[in-house]
KOLMARDREN-742069 format. One record per atom (N, C-alpha, C): residue number from 1; y, z, x. Coordinates in nm, 3 decimals. Layout:
<sites>
   pos        yy        zz        xx
   NUM         Y         Z         X
...
</sites>
This chain:
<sites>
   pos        yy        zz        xx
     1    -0.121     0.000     0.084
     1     0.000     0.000     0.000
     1     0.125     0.000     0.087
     2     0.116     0.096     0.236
     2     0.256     0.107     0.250
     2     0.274    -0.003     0.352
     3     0.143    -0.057     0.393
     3     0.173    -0.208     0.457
     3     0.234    -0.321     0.385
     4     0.192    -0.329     0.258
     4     0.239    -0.448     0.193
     4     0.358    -0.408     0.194
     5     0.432    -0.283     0.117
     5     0.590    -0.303     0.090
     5     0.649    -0.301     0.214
     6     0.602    -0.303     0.305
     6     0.695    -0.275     0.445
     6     0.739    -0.464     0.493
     7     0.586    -0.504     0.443
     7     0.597    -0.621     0.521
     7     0.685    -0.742     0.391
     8     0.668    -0.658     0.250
     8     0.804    -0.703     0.167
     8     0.964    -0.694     0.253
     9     0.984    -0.555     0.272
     9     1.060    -0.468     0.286
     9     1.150    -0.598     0.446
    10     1.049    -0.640     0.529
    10     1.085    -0.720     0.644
    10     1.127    -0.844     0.614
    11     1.081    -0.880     0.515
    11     1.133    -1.042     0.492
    11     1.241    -0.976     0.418
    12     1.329    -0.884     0.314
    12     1.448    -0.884     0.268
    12     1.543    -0.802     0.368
    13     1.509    -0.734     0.445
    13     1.615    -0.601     0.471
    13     1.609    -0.641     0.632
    14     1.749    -0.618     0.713
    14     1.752    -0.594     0.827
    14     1.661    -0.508     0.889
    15     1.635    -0.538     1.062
    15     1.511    -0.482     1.098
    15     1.575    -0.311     1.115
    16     1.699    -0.276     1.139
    16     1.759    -0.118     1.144
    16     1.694    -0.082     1.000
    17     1.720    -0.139     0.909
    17     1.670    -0.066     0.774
    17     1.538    -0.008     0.778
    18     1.447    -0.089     0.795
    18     1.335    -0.105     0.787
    18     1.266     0.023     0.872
    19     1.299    -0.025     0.979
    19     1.297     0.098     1.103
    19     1.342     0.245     1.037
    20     1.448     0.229     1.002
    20     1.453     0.373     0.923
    20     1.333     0.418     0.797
    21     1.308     0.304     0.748
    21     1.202     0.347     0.585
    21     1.075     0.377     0.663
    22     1.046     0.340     0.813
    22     0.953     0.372     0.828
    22     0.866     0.500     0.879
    23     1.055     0.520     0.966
    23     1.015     0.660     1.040
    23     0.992     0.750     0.891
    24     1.075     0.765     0.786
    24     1.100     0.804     0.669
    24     0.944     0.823     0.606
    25     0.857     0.693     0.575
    25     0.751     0.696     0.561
    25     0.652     0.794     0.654
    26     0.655     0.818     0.806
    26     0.604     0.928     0.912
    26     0.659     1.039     0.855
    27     0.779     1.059     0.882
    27     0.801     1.201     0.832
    27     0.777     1.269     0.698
    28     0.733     1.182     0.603
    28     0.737     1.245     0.452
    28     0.576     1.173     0.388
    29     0.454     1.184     0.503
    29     0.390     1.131     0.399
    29     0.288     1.188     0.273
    30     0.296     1.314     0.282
    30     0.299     1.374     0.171
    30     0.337     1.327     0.052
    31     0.488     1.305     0.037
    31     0.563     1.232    -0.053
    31     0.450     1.148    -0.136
    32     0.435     1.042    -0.042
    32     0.409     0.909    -0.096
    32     0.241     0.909    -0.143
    33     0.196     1.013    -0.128
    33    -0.007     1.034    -0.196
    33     0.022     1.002    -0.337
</sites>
């Protein structure tokens, strides 16, 4: 799951964005179960 939206996430959003949703994704993945 969090491969596909990331690799959404790369074809719309600058690579700084992205880079941020991801560390975001590491630090919180609790969150996202």
């Amino acid at each position: 799951y969090y491969e596909e939206l990331l690799l959404v996430l790369k074809q719309g959003l600058d690579n700084d964005i992205v880079n941020e949703y991801e560390n975001m994704l590491k630090n919180n993945k609790d969150i996202f179960k």
